[in-house]
N, C-alpha and C positions, 0 to 999 in steps of 0.2 A: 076709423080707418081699418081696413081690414087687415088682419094679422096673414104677411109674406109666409107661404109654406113652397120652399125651394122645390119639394118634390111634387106638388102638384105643376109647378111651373112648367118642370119638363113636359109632364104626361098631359097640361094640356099644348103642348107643342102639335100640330098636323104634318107630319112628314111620312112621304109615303112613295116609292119609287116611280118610276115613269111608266111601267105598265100596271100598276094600280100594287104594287110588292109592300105589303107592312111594314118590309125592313126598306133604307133607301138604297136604290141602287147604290155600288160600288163603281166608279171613277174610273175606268182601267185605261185613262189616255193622260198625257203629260203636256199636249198642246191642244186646242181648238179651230176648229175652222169656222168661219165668216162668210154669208154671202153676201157681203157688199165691204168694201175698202172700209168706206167711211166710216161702218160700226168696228171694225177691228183700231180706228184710230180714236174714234171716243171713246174707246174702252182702257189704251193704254193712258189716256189722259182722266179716267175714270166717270166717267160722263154718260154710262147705262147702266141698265140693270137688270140681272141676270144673264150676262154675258158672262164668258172665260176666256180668260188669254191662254196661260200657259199655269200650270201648277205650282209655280215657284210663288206665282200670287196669289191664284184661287182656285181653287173647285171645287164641283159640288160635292163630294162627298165633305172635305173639311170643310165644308158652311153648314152643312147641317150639324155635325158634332159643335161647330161654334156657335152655333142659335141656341142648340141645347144648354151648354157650357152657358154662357151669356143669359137665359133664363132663369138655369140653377143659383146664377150668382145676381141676380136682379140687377145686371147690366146693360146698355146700350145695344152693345154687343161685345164679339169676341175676337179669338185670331189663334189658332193653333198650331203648334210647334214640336220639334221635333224631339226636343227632350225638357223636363224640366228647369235643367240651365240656359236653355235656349230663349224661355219665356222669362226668366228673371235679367237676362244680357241684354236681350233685345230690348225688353222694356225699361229698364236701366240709362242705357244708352242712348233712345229716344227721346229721353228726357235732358239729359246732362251733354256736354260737351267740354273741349279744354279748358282746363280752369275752373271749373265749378267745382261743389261741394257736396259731399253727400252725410247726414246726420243716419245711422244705421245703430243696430242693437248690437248690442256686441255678443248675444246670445241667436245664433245664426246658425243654417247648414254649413257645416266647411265649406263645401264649395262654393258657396255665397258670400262667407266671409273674405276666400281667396281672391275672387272677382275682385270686391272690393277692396282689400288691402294689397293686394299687388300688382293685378292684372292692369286695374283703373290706372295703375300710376302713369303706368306707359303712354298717356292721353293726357297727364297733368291734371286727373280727375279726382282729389283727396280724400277720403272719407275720415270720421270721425264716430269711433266705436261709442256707444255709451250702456251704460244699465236703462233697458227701456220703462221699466216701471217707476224710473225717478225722473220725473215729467219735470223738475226744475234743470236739474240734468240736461235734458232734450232740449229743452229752451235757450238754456249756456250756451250749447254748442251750437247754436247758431248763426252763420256768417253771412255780410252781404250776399255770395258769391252761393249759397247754399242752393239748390234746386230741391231737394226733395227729405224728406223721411223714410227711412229703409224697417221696416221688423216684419215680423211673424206673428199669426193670429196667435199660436201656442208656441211658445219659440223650439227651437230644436237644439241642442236635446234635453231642454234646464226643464221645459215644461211650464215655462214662465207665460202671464197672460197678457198681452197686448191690450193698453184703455186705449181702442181705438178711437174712441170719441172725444175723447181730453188730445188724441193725436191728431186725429183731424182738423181740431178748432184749434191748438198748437201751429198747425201746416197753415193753412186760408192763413190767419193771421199774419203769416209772415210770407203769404203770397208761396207756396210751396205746395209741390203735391207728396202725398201721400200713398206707397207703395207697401202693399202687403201680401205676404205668403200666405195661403190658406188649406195649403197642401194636407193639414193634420186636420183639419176641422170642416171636412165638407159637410154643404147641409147645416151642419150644427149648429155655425156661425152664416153669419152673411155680410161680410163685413163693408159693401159697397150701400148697406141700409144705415151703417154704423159713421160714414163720411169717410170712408177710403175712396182716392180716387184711382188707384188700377190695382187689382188683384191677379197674384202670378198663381200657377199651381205646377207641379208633376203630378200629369195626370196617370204617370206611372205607377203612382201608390195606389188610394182609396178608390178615388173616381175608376179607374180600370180595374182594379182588386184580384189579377189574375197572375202579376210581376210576366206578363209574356211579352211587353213590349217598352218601350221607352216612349214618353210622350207629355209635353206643357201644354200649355194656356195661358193665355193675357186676355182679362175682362175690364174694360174701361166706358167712357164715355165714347161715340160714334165716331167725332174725331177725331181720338186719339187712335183708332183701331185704322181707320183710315190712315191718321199720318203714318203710321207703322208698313202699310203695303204700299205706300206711294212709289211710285216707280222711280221717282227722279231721289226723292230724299228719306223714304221706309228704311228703319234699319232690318225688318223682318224681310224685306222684299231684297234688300240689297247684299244683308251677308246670306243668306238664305237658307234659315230653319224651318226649313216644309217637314210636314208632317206627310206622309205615306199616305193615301188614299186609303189601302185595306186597313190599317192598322186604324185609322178615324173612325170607319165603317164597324171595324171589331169595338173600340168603346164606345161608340152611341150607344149600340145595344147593352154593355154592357152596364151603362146608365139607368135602364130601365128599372135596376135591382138594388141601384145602390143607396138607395132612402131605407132598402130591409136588412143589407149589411152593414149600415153604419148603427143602426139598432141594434144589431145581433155584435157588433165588434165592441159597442159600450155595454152592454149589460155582461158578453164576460170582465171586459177591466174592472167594470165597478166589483163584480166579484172577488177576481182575484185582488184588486187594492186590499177590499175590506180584510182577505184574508190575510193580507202581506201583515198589516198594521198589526192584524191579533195576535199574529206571531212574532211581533216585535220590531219586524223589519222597518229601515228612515225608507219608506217609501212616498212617490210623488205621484198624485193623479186628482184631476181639475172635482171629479166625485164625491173625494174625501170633505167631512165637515169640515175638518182642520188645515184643508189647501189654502196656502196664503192669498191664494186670490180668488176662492171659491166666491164669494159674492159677485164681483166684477164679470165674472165668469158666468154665470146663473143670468147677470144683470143683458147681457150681450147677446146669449143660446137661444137657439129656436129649441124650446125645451124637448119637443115627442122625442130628438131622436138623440137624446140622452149626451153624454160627457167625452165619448172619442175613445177610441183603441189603443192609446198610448199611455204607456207607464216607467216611471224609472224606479229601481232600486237601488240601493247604496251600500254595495259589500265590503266598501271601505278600501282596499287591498284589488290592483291589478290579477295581481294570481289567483286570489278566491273569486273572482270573476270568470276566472277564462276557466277554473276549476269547475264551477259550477254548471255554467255554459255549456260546456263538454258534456259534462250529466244529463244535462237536459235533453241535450240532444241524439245522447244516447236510447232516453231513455222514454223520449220519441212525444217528448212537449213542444215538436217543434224543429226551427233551424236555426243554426249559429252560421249569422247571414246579415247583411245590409237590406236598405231597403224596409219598407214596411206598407202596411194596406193589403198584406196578401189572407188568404183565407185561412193558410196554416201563419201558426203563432210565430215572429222571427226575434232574433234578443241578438244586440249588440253590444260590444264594449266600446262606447260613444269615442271616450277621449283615443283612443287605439284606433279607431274606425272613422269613424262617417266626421266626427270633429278632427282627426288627426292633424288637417290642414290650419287648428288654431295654435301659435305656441303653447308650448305647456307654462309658460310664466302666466301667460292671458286666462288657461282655461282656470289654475290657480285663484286667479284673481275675480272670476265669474263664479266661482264655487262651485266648479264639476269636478268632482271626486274619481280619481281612478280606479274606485272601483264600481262604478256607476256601467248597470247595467238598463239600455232603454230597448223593454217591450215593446210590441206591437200585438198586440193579443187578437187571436185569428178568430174563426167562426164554429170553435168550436160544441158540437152537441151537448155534452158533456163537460163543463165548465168543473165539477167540483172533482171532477178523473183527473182533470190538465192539474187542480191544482193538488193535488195527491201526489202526482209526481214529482210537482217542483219541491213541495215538502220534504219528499226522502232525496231530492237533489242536494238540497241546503246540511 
């Protein structure tokens, strides 16, 4: 069988604009017109093809980014949205309804965690946080009523690795699907070859690599992408997370490059880990020999394009974090910033920022240190200058 390389997937995609334009035309209409009734009514009933109704449901600029999206990720197809929580709600909710159940990692984006612990309640939809790497765990918490499995290829911001495979054959088993984030690991992983059955992203991080716009992705099987735009029961058609026309048009292209910065974003981590560790530092990065899941990891990777842009350290101490932060970005390693996947390096203080929305009893209990600091290490020329700096930062 021949070994899946995501990034030939896209490039050999044929997409080409309507008077023969390398790039695909740009969409600049928000409804379509018909010349015959009848095809404007097979269409809302979904019964052509390549037809458009109205953009809330489709056009051609986002189907081309979703062909793309859906290739990289060795899926049926795709569906794109308007922001990263767009594609993790929609897709969520398409699956579950009143009463069900949701088995989720308890090692989650806050925002993701919040959906699920609070938002879902208001719908009678429960979830049940667990450690996802304790697959007996995962099992326990399994109920009649359960729909699905929730985690993260590399979870945010522990750095933890999803056995997506022991989670898959966990999920079928008990007649369940299987939903994962892959937002930290494009390319790297592919985790719809590994038996995930729908993968969310923000394509606001890696896949676009510029932070100039907001924007998700849901990659599934044909009919589940389909049930999501149905007119009558889609939750993507019906609350209505449309993605922009320009903004789909601006990541396509910026697709084209992103198999060379996800290269360029692992080879600095790997550096800067090695150097964290020589100098003492508890640091986390899937590279290191000593990562608790570095095999599992290795086991799952499309190897060329190395281990991901992400790193945490552990300063122990909220203040020597925002102390150092400060330095750093004095001192021009970067920004003390959310968000990550951008070209320059950004560093946040996790439990303060981007997990704020877990209690601090939970983040305690998951073992996120307040003073955990999570990189995104940028594309920089100069790797051993960035870490010079961070040296006389510390």
């Amino acid at each position: 069988m021949k070994k899946f390389n995501p990034a030939s997937a896209v490039q050999d995609l044929k997409q080409f604009g309507e008077f023969g334009d390398v790039n695909p035309s740009v969409t600049d209409s928000a409804t379509y017109t018909f010349m015959e009734a009848k095809t404007m009514t097979d269409t809302f009933h979904g019964e052509t093809e390549g037809c458009y109704l109205y953009s809330r449901h489709w056009n051609p600029s986002n189907k081309y980014l979703a062909e793309a999206i859906a290739a990289m990720e060795n899926t049926e197809a795709a569906w794109t949205t308007a922001s990263g929580m767009a594609a993790i709600t929609s897709a969520i909710m398409q699956i579950c309804s009143a009463g069900d159940h949701i088995v989720a990692s308890v090692t989650v984006y806050g925002g993701t965690f919040a959906f699920l612990s609070n938002y879902l309640t208001k719908f009678n939809v429960e979830t049940t946080f667990v450690n996802i790497s304790d697959l007996k765990a995962v099992e326990k918490a399994i109920r009649p009523n359960t729909k699905m499995i929730y985690t993260e290829t590399l979870t945010n911001p522990m750095l933890k690795v999803s056995n997506l495979p022991a989670l898959a054959e966990i999920a079928h088993k008990n007649g369940l699907k299987l939903l994962c984030d892959n937002t930290f690991t494009p390319m790297i992983i592919t985790p719809a070859n590994l038996g995930v059955d729908v993968v969310v992203y923000s394509l606001t991080k890696f896949v676009n690599g510029k932070n100039d716009c907001v924007a998700g992705a849901i990659c599934g099987s044909a009919e589940f992408i389909n049930s999501l735009c149905d007119v009558n029961v889609g939750t993507a058609m019906l609350l209505g997370p449309v993605m922009d026309s320009k903004i789909s048009s601006s990541i396509l292209k910026n697709m084209g490059d992103l198999h060379i910065r996800m290269i360029q974003h692992g080879k600095n981590a790997q550096y800067l880990a090695e150097k964290f560790q020589a100098i003492g530092l508890k640091v986390t990065y899937p590279g290191l020999p000593n990562f608790a899941d570095s095999e599992l990891f290795k086991s799952m990777m499309n190897e060329e394009y190395g281990f991901g842009g992400m790193i945490s350290i552990d300063l122990k101490t909220a203040e020597y974090a925002a102390e150092v932060m400060e330095k750093m970005q004095i001192e021009g390693v970067g920004y003390l910033a959310v968000s990550l996947g951008y070209f320059k390096t950004l560093f946040s203080n996790s439990g303060k920022s981007t997990s704020s929305e877990i209690p601090e009893e939970i983040q305690k209990e998951m073992g996120l240190s307040e003073g955990l600091i999570r990189f995104s290490v940028g594309l920089d020329m100069d790797i051993e200058r960035t870490f010079e700096k961070i040296k006389k930062c510390l």
